[in-house]
Each structure stands twice: as structure tokens, then as C-alpha cells.
DOLUMMI-100841 format. One line per 10 residues: number of its first residue (from 1); their letters; for each residue x, y, z of C-alpha. Coordinates in nm, 3 decimals. Each point is the difference from the previous one (the first is absolute). Layout:
<lobas>
NUM) a) X,Y,Z | ...
</lobas>
This chain:
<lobas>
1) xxxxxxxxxx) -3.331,1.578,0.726 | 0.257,0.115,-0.192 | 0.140,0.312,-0.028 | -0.073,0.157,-0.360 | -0.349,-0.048,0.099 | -0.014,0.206,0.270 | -0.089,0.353,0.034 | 0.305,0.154,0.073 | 0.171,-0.137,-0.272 | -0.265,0.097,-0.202
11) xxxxxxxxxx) 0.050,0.341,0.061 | 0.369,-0.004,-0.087 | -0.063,-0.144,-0.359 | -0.306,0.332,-0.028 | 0.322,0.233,0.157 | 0.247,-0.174,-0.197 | -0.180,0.082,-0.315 | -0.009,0.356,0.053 | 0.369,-0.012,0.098 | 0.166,-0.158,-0.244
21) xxxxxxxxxx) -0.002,0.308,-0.274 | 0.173,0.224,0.263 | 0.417,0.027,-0.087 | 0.190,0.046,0.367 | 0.080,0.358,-0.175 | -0.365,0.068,0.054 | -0.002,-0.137,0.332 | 0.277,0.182,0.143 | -0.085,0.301,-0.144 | -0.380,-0.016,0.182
31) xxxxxxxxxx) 0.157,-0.115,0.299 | 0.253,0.239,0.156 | 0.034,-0.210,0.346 | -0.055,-0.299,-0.191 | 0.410,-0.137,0.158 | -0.109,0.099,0.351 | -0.341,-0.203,-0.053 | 0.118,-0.269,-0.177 | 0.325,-0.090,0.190 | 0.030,-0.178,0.330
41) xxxxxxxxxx) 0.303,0.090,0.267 | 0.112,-0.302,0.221 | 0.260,0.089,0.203 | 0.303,0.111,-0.215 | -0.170,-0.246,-0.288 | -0.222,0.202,-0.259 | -0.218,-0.187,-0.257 | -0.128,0.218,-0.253 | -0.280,-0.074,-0.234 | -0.051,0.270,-0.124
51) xxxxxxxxxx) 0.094,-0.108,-0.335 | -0.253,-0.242,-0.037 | -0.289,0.051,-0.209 | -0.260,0.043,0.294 | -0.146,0.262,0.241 | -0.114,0.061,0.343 | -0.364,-0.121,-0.152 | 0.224,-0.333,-0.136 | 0.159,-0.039,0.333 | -0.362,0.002,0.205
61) xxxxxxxxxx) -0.146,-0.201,-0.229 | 0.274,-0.234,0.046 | -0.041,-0.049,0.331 | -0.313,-0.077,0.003 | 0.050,-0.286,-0.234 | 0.286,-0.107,0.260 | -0.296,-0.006,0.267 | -0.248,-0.209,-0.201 | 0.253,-0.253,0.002 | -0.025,-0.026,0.373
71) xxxxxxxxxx) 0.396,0.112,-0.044 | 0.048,0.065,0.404 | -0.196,-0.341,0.045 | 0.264,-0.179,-0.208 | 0.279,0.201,0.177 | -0.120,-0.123,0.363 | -0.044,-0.365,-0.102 | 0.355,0.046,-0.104 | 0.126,0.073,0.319 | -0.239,-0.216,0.187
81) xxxxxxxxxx) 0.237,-0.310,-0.140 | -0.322,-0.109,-0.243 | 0.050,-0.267,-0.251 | -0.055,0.331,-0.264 | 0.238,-0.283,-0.242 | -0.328,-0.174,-0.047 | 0.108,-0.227,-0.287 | 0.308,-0.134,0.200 | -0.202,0.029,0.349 | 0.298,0.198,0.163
91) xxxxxxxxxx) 0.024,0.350,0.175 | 0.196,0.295,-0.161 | 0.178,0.131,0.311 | 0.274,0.153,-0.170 | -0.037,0.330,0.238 | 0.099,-0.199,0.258 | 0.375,-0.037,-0.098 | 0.035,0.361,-0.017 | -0.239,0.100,0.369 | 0.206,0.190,0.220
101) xxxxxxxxxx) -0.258,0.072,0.219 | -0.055,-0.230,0.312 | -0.302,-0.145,-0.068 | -0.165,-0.327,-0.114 | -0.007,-0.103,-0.355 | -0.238,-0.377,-0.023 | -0.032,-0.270,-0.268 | -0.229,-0.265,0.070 | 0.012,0.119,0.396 | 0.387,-0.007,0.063
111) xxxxxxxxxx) 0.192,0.312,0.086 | 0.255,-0.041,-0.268 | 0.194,0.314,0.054 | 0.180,-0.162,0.266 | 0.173,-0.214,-0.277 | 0.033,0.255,-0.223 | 0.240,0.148,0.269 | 0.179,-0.285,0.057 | 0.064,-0.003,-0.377 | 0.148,0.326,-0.025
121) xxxxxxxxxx) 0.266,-0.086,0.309 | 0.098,-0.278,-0.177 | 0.025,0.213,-0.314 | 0.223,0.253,0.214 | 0.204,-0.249,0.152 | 0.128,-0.133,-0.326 | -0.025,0.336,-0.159 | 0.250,0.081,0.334 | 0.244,-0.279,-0.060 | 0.046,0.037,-0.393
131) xxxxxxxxxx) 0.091,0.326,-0.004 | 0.203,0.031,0.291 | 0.206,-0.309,-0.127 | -0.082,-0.206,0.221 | -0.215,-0.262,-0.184 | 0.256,-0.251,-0.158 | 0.042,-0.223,-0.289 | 0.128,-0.363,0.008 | 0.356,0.122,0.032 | -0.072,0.279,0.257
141) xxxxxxxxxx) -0.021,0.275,-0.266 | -0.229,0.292,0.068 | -0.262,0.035,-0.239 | 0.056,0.208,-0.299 | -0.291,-0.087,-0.250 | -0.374,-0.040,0.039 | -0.195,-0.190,-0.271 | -0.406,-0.033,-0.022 | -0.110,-0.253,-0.132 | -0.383,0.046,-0.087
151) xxxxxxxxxx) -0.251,0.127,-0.245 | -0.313,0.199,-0.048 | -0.096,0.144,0.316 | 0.327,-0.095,0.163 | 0.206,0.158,-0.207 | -0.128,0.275,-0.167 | -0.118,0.238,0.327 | 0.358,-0.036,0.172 | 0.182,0.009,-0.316 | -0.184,0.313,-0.096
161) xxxxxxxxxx) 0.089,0.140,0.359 | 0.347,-0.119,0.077 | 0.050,0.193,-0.399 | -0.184,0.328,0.162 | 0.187,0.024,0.351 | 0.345,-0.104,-0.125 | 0.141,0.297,0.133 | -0.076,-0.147,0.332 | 0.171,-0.328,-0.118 | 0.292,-0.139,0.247
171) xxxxxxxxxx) 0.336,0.064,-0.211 | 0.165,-0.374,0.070 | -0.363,-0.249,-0.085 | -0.115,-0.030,-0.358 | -0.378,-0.103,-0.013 | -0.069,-0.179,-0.357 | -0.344,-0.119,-0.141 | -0.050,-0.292,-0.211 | -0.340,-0.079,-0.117 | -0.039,-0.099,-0.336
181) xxxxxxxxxx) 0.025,-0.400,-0.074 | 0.278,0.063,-0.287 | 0.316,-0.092,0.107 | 0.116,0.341,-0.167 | -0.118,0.166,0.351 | 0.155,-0.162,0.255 | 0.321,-0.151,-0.187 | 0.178,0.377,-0.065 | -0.115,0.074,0.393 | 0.170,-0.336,0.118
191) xxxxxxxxxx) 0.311,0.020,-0.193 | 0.059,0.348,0.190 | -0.043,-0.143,0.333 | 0.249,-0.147,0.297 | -0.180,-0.297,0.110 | 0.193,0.014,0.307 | -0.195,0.347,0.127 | -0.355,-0.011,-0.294 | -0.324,-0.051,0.251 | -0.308,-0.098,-0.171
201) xxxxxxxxxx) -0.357,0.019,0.092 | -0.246,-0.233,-0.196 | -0.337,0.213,0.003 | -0.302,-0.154,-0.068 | -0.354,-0.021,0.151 | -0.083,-0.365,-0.112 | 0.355,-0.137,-0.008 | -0.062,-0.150,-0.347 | 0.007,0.312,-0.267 | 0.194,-0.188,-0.253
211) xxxxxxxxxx) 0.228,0.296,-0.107 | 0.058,0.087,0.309 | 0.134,-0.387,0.128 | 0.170,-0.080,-0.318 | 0.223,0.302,0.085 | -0.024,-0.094,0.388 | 0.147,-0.357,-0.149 | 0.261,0.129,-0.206 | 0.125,0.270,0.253 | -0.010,-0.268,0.298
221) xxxxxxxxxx) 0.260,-0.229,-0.277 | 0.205,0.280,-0.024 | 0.081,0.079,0.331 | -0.003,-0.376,0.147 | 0.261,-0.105,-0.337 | 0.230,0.311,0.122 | -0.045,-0.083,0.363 | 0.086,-0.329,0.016 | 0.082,-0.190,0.315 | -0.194,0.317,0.126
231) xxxxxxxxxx) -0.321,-0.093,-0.124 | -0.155,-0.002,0.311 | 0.085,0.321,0.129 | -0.070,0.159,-0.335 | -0.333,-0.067,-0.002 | -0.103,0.078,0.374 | 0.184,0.341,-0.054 | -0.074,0.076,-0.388 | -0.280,-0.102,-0.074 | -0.334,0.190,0.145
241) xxxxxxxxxx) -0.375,-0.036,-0.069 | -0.323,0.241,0.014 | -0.320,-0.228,-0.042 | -0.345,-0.069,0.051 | 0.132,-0.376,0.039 | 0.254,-0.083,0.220 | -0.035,-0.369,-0.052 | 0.113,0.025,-0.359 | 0.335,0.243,0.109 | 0.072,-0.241,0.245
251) xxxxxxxxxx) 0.003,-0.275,-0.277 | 0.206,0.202,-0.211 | 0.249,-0.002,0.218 | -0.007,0.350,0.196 | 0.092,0.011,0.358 | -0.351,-0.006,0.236 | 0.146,0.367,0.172 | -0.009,0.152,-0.320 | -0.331,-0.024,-0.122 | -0.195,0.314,-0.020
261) xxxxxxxxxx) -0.336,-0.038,0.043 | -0.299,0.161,-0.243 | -0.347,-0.049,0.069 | -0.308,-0.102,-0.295 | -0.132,0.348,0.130 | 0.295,0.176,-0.148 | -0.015,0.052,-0.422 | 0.289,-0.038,-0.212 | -0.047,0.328,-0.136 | -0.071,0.176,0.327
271) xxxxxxxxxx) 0.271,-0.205,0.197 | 0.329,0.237,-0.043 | -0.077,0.093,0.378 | 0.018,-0.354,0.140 | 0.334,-0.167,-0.012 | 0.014,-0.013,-0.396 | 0.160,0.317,0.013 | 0.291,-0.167,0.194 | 0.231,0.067,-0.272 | -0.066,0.374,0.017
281) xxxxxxxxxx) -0.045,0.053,0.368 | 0.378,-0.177,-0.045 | 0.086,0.265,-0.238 | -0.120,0.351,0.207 | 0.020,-0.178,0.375 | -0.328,-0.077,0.200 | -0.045,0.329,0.144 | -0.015,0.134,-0.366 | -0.238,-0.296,-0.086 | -0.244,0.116,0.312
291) xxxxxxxxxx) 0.012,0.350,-0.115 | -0.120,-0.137,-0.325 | -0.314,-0.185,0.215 | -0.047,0.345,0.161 | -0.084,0.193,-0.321 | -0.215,-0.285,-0.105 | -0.183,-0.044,0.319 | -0.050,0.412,-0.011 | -0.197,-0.094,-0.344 | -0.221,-0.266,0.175
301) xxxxxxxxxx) -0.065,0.222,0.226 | -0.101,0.304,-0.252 | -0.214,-0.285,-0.188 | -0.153,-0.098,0.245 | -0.144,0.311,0.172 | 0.020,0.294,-0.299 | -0.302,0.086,-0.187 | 0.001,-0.086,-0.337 | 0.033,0.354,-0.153 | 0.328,0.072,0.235
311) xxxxxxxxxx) 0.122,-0.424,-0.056 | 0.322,0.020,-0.170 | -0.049,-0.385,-0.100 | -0.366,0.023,-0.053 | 0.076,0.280,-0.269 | 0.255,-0.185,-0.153 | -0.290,-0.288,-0.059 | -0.260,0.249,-0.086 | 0.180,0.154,-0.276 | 0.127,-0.293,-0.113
321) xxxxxxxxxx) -0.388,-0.164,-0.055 | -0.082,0.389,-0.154 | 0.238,-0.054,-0.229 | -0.032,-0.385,-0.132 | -0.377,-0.026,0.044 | -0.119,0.352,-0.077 | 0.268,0.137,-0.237 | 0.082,-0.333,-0.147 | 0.382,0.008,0.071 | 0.152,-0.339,-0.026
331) xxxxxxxxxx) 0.332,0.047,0.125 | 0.231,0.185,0.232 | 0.319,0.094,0.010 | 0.232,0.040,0.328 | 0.316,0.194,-0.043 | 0.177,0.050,0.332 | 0.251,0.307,-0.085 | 0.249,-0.208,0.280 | 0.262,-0.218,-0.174 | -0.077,-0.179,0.339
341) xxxxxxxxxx) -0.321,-0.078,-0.103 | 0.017,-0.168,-0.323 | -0.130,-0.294,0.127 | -0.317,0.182,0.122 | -0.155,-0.071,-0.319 | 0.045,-0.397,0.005 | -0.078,0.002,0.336 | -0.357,0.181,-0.070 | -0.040,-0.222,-0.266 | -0.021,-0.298,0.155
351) xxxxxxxxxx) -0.212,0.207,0.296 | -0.266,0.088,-0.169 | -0.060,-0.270,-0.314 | 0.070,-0.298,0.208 | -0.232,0.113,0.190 | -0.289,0.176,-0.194 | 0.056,-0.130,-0.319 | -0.324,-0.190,-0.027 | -0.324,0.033,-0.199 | -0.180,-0.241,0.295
361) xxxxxxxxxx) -0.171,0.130,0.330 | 0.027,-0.196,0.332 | -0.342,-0.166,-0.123 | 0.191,-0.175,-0.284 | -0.238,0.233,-0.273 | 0.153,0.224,-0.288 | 0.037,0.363,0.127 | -0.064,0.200,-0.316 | 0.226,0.272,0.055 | 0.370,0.019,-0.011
371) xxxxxxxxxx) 0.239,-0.015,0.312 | 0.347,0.021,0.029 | 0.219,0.222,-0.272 | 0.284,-0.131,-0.142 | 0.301,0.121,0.193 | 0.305,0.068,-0.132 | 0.349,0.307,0.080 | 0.322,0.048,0.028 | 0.197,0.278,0.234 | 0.003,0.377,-0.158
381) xxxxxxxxxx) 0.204,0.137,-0.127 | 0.031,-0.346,-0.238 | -0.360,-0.007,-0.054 | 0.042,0.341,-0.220 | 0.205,-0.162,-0.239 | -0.175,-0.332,-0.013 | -0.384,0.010,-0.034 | -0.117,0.341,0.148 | -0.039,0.128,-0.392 | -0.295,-0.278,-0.028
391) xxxxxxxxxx) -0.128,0.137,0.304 | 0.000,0.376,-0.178 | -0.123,-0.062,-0.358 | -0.140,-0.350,-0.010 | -0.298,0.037,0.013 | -0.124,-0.213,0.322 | -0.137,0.145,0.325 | 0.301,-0.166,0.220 | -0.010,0.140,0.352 | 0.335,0.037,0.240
401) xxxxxxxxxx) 0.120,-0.026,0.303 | 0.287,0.181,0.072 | 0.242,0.022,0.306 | 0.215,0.308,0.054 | 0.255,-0.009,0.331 | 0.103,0.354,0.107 | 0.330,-0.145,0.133 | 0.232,-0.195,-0.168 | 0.114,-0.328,0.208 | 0.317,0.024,-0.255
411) xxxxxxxxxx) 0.091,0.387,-0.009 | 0.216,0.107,-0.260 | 0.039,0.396,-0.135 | -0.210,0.050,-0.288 | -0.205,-0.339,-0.027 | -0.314,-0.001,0.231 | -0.100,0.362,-0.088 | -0.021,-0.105,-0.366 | -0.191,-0.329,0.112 | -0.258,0.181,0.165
421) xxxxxxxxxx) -0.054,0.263,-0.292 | -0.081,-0.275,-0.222 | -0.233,-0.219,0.175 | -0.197,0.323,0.071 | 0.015,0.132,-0.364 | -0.104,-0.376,-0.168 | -0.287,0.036,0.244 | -0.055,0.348,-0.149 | 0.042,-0.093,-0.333 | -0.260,-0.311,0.067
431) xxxxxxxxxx) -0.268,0.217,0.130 | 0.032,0.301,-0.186 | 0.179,-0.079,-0.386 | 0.087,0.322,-0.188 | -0.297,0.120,-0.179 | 0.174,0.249,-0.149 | 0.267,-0.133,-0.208 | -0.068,0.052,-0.396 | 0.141,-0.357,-0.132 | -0.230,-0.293,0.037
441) xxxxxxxxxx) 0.260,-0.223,0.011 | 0.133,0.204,0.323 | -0.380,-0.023,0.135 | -0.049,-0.159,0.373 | -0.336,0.019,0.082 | 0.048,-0.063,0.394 | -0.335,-0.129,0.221 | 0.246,-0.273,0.119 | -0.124,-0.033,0.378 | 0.270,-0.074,0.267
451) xxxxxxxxxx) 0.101,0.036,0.335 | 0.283,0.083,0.174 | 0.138,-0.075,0.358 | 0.254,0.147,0.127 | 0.211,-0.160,0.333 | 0.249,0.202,0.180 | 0.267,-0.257,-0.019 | 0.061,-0.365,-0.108 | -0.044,-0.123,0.318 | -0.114,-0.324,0.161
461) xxxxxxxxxx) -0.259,0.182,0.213 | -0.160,0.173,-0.370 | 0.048,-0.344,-0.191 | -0.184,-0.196,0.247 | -0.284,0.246,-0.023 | 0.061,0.058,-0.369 | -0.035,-0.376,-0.040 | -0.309,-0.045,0.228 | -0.235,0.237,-0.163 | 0.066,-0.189,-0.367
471) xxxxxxxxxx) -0.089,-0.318,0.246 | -0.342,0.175,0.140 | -0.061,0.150,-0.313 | -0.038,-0.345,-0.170 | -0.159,-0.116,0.290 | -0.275,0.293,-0.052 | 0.007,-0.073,-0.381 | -0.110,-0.375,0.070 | -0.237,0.085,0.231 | -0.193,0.235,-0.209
481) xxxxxxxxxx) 0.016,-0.219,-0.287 | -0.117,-0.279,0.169 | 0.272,-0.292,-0.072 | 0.261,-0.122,0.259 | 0.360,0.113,0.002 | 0.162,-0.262,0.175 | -0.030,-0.288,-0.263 | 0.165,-0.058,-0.318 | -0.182,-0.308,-0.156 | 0.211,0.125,-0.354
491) xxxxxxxxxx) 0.299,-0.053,0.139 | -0.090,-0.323,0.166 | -0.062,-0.132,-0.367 | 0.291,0.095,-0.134 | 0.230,-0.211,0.291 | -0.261,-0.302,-0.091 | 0.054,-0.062,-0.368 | 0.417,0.085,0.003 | -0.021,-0.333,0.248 | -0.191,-0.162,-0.246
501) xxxxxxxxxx) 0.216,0.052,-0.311 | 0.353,0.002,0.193 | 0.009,-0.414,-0.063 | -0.077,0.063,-0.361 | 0.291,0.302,-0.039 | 0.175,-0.202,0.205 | 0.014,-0.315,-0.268 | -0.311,-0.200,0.069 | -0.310,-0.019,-0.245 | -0.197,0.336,-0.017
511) xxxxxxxxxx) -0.381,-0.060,0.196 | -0.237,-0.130,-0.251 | -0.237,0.310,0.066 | 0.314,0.222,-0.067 | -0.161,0.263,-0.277 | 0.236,0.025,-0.289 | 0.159,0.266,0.022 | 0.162,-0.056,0.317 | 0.080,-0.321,-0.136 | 0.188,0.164,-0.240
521) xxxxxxxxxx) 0.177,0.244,0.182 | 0.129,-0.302,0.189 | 0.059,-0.227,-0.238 | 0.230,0.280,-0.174 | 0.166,0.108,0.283 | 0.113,-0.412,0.039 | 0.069,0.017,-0.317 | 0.273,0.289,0.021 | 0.113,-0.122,0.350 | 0.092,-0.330,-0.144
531) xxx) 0.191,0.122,-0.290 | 0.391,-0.027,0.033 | 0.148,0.356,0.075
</lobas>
């Protein structure tokens, strides 16, 4: 059955109705605990919602839409190592990489947190020898520079992290990130390396993501040409791999002792914990990395066992539905007010659309209702001076997330005071407008719902947790809306036609069933290519 015909949601589009006239002036001013109600403590972490356009009422009802879905059902089969990935047959065990309880964690009847361990000591071992010098190039140089090779889920979650925690960064290794297929990304990265003392770690599930390989290829030429007669000991020592398929690394070339193993239960966009966030747990040090799996696995735990009203992630994915399916909001906007954090946004992005940006249910019928917003941010204070006036006279019901830290992990006189006054004040300014100016022109209305967390510090125990709760919230999001996170069939399509036209870009005869404008569009861009310059 799907969800928008059952009661509960039925009784959120009767309570939405008599909602949606009310201005968050109103509601504040009827409400005088309304901040203590409708904000959640956890630990030093507050999340307050109190800025969204619901109530207590909003919040109940809410919940009980989360319990039609059978939401703690889908939580346990989780955990019980269930093949919840139904369209891929595969477990989503992500939880496991982050337990740091002793207990049992099962797919398909193994224990696997056994291996999970031994993943993380071999993490820490090389995370050890790097940074204490110790882990040599072909001519016995320590190793200075760090580059990931990888894209999509193994890039964007430890770039986005080793960005927020660089303040715990070691002060003698560079970690770089090269994902895009251009040769514009990794060329400017190469030229600034020493291939003498560069380590680089090829990430990629399948061992075959063509961007990431064709950089894998060129970076592997570099450092062979430059090492010469030490070719050999260049690439047992240089060259690393984190994969899904350790026949193909092996093939490639990489050294059978430094493969680091993922597992089909682990998704690309929920895998930062395994060993694809060797380049950051290089960056901070392992112990910084497991403090980072602590504040995660204190989220799992919260999920897991919190009632929905008092669920920090559950809330997150409540309002979230409120707001797209019952308001009609079609977008949201992150804006971390952390420098650190400016990848938060890309990261989310690829979070939450990858994942539940489809219009199909696990039964392969049309849903009928929307999913997923369109994600998009930048770090405050830029965000002010970029698209934030859109946000307060445009017109369009855009809800935000913002994140406010109440220490600075960069502290400088005069700086992280301001910062803090003006994420609070756009949130302000969202909600509330200024009713009373006299010129139209000056006129923001407000009724812009957000959110605001706040952390304590930067931190790698707050980012793991940060991080988590987006993951559980799109977890909760998918559940309730009945379509499966873990799959990416767009994507998928995307990777199968650029094989099928590379031949024809590359000079051969475009397919016969080639439509015409991309016939075009190649036929002019081999036109201009084989002009003289």
C-alpha cells in the first residue's frame, strides 16, 4: 500500500490545510515555549526546529505516519544484515563500520565485524607509518603527499571531511582529491607533486569507474616514467587500492598487501567509514578517524532506540516529508556557517538525490508524489552575498538547514562572533521578514522554515554524528516513501551510453541509432578538433 493512501497521511494533508495560512509570527507569538517544545538536546548537539512551519499537533501526527510505514520494522531488518537493497539483492550494513560495541553484526549468517576490525588495523598501521615517516617512496623518501583517486561516493564523503577537520590535519602530508575525468583536475595537482614521496590510493568499489581508472592510468604513467629503473618498488610502495574487487587491483598492478577490502554490503554513499576514508583517516591520524566512528555509532544508537518525537534523525526526515509533500517545497538549501564545511553541501547532495531521487517504488510502479528536494549551499557567511536574497524575496517556499558551531576550530579576534550573529539573524530574517518596513521594494515577507544545529566544536566525534543522522535521515526518508536508497539505476545509464559514443568521439562512425543531435554535437566537436590551431 502506499503511503499517501493511508490514514495517517491523510490526516497531515486535512492538518496541513489548516496550517498553511499561519505566518511563524503567528506561531511564535501563540506559542511561548514553542523553542523548548520544538527543539531536541543531544548531548552538547542542539537541533532546533522550531523554525519550521509545524507544531506539537504536526510533530504527533508525524509520527504516526513514521509508524504506518512499519519505520522500526525497516530499522531492525537493517541491522539484522537483510538484503533491504532489494533491487541489487545485497545487505545495507553500513552501521557496521562504525559499531563500537562488542557485539555481532550478520550478513547472510557471517559475523562480519570481525573483518571490519581487521580493516581498521590495517587502516592504522598505514595511517601509523605515513605520518610518522616511516612509509617510503622508491628512493627511501618519507611520504609527503596523499592523492585519492576516486569519485562519487569515494570521494565526496572524505573530501567533504578531510575539508571540515583540517585543523586536525598532520602539518608535513598533503591529502589531494582528483575526481573529475578532465585532465584539468588532476594535471595542476600532479605538476605540484614529488613523485619521489606522492602516495596514491585508487578508490573504487567495482574497479572499473572509468573516471576514476583513466586517472588511476595516467597517475600510475607518471610516477613509473619518473621512477624509472625503480618501477618496481614504485608501485608496491605508491600505489594503494580500496575495492570491492581485488582481482581487478591486482591486475592493475597494485601490490596484493595493499588492497583494502570493501564489501557489496557497504554503499558508495554510506562507505566514508570503511577504508574509503583512508585518505582522511591519513590526514587527522586513526585515533581521530575512530573518534569520528564513535559519534556516528552514538547516532545508530539514538536511531535505533529513540522514539520518534525525541529522534534527532527521525525529525530531520519528518520535517523534511512535511515540507516537500505537505507544503510543496521543492528544494533545500544547506548552509554550514563553518568555512570547514563548504563541502557539506556537495556532500548532501549526492546523499540524498542519488539516493531518493526517484519517482518509482521498490514495486517498479509510479509513486505519485514527489521525493527528494533539490539540494543545493554554500558555507555562510558566502551564502549572504550569493543567493540568500532569492531565499528572502523570491517568492518560493525554500526550506534550510543551517549549521552554527559555538567554537571556532580556526580562532581569530573578531571573526567567529560575527559568524555566529549572522547565521542566527538570516535564520531570523527567514522566519520572521520585517513586516513593518514602509517600502515594498524593502518588503521580506519571512515564513521561510529552517533549522538550525548547533555542535560545540568541529570535531571528528560531532562530524561523525553530524554526518550519520543526514545518512539515517535519508534512510527514514526512503523508507517512508517506499523506494530503495541504495540503487542508482540513473547513474548506471549515464556510464552505459558515454561507452557507447566514446568510439564515435573518439574518430569512428557515430551508432546508426545515434539521435541527431548528439550526432551533431559530435560531429562538431571533430570538426573543431581537427582544425589546424
Amino acid at each position: 500500500m502506499r503511503i499517501n493512501t493511508t490514514p495517517a497521511w491523510q490526516a497531515l494533508n486535512e492538518h496541513a490545510a489548516e496550517l498553511k495560512p499561519r505566518h511563524l509570527r503567528a506561531l511564535f507569538a501563540a506559542e511561548p515555549k514553542r523553542f523548548a517544545q520544538l527543539s531536541l538536546p543531544l548531548g552538547e548537539v542542539l537541533f532546533d526546529y522550531s523554525k519550521q512551519r509545524v507544531t506539537t499537533e504536526t510533530v504527533r501526527l508525524l509520527a504516526d505516519l513514521a509508524r504506518s510505514a512499519d519505520l522500526t520494522g525497516c530499522i531492525e531488518r537493517m541491522y539484522a544484515g537483510e538484503a533491504i537493497n532489494a533491487s541489487e539483492g545485497r545487505a545495507a550494513l553500513h552501521v557496521a563500520l562504525r559499531q563500537r560495541a562488542d557485539r555481532p553484526m550478520y550478513v547472510g549468517g557471517e559475523d562480519v565485524m570481525p573483518r571490519v576490525r581487521a580493516m581498521h588495523e590495517k587502516m592504522r598501521f598505514l595511517c601509523d607509518e605515513v605520518r610518522a615517516g616511516l612509509w617510503r617512496g622508491y628512493r627511501g623518501d618519507p611520504i609527503r603527499h596523499v592523492v585519492n583517486l576516486g569519485i562519487g561516493g569515494s570521494d565526496l564523503g572524505p573530501r567533504m571531511a578531510t575539508a571540515a577537520l583540517s585543523a586536525y590535519g598532520h602539518p608535513a602530508l598533503g591529502v589531494h582529491y582528483v575526481s573529475n575525468i578532465d585532465g584539468a583536475d588532476i594535471a595542476p595537482v600532479l605538476e605540484t607533486l614529488d613523485p619521489r614521496a606522492t602516495l596514491f590510493l585508487v578508490a573504487s568499489k567495482t574497479f572499473n569507474t572509468i573516471e576514476t581508472l583513466t586517472n588511476a592510468r595516467t597517475a600510475r604513467d607518471w610516477l613509473l616514467t619518473h621512477a624509472g629503473d625503480a618501477a618496481d618498488a614504485a608501485m608496491s610502495r605508491q600505489m594503494l587500492a580500496v575495492t570491492a574487487n581485488p582481482g581487478a587491483a591486482l591486475q592493475f598492478g597494485i601490490h596484493p598487501d595493499h588492497v583494502f577490502e570493501l564489501w557489496d554490503w557497504v554503499g558508495g554513499r554510506f562507505s566514508l567509514w570503511s577504508a574509503v576514508g583512508l585518505p582522511l583517516a591519513l590526514a587527522i591520524g586513526m585515533d581521530n578517524f575512530e573518534r569520528m566512528l564513535a559519534g556516528a555509532h552514538d547516532i545508530d544508537e539514538h536511531f535505533r532506540h529513540a522514539p520518534v518525537e525525541r529522534n534527532l534523525p527521525m525529525l530531520m526526515a519528518l520535517i523534511g516529508i512535511w515540507n516537500i509533500n505537505f507544503l510543496g517545497a521543492g528544494n533545500l538549501s544547506i548552509s554550514p556557517y563553518s568555512q570547514s564545511l563548504h563541502f557539506l553541501p556537495q556532500y548532501l547532495q549526492q546523499l540524498e538525490m542519488e539516493s531518493n531521487g526517484k519517482n518509482v517504488g521498490t514495486d517498479g510502479a509510479a509513486l505519485g508524489y514527489a521525493t527528494a528536494p533539490i539540494i543545493w549551499g554554500d558555507a555562510g557567511s558566502n551564502t549572504q552575498h550569493a543567493y540568500f536574497q532569492l531565499l528572502h524575496q523570491g517568492g518560493r517556499l525554500i526550506p534550510s538547514d543551517f549549521h552554527a558551531i559555538a567554537a571556532s576550530d580556526y580562532p581569530l579576534p573578531g571573526h567567529h562572533d560575527r559568524l555566529l550573529a549572522n547565521c542566527f539573524a538570516q535564520a531570523e530574517a527567514l522566519a520572521f521578514g520585517n513586516p513593518d518596513t514602509e517600502s515594498p521594494l524593502k518588503l521580506c515577507p519571512g515564513n521561510q522554515p529552517s533549522s538550525t544545529f548547533v555542535l560545540p566544536r568541529l570535531d571528528p566525534y560531532h562530524l561523525g554524528l553530524l554526518v550519520a543522522a543526514y545518512e539515517h535521515k535519508t534512510f527514514v526518508q526512503a523508507m517512508i516513501w517506499g523506494i530503495n536508497p541504495f540503487d542508482q539505476w540513473g547513474v548506471e545509464l549515464g556510464k552505459k551510453l558515454a561507452l557507447r559514443l566514446l568510439p564515435a568521439v573518439e574518430g569512428e562512425p557515430v551508432p546508426a541509432d545515434c539521435d541527431a543531435s548528439t550526432a551533431g554535437l559530435i560531429a562538431h566537436c571533430r570538426n573543431l578538433r581537427a582544425m589546424p590551431r
